[in-house]
C-alpha angles and dihedrals in degrees: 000000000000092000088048088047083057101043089052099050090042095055091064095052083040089053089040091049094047093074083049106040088050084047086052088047089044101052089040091058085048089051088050092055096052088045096053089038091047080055103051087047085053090051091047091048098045087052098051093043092059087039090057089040097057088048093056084046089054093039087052103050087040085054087050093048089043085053096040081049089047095042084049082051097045092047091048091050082058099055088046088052094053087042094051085044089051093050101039080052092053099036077050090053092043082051092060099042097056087050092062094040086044093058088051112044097076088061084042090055089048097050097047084050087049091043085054101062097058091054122099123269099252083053097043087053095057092047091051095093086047092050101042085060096053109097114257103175126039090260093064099047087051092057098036109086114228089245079058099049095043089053086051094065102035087060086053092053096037085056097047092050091057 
């Protein structure tokens, strides 16, 4: 009787315990859920973090090769520049050479035509070709480039010194 008089008291707290107890189970499996979704969203995570990772890794060592790229140009653009500066210097010294040489060659012309008269005949024959191309008008010597005319001079005195 005893054992009657417990479980019926019991009966009632187990009936009372069972709303509770399916609420318990109910909010567990909930808790499991979010465990098990808060995972998968780690995991994710976790994934698309290495994989951003891996493509900074990738973009940073692109930007060094682009400004290792830029610093060989640059250093290139220099070179160009000293060598830009070398040849304008010499074109400018070459400028001013064939000026120089320019201003005298007229007189160096009429000199070599003077000096060929006084050659022998024989000589002067065999100049005859040199001194009918130096310009003699101012035609000519406007139609006649200045590397012409200084070959020009340099045949007549070749000739003379053999």
């Amino acid at each position: 009787m005893l054992i009657a008089a417990g479980i019926a008291l019991a009966g009632p707290a187990a009936l009372s315990a069972a709303p509770q107890l399916a609420e318990t189970r109910s909010t567990l499996k909930e808790w499991v859920e979010l465990k098990k979704l808060v995972s998968e969203e780690k995991n994710k995570w976790a994934v698309e973090k290495q994989t951003l990772q891996e493509s900074i890794d990738l973009l940073e060592d692109e930007i060094d090769k682009i400004q290792d790229a830029i610093e060989a140009y640059e250093a290139d653009a220099t070179d160009a520049d000293k060598v830009r500066e070398d040849l304008t210097r010499d074109e400018n010294e070459l400028k001013a050479a064939s000026a120089i040489v320019k201003s005298s060659i007229v007189d160096l012309e009429v000199e070599a035509l003077e000096l060929v008269k006084y050659l022998p005949s024989s000589l002067h024959d065999k100049l005859s070709v040199v001194t009918q191309r130096v310009p003699k008008t101012k035609r000519e010597i406007d139609a006649s480039t200045l590397s012409v005319r200084v070959m020009n001079i340099i045949g007549i005195l070749s000739e003379i010194e053999k």
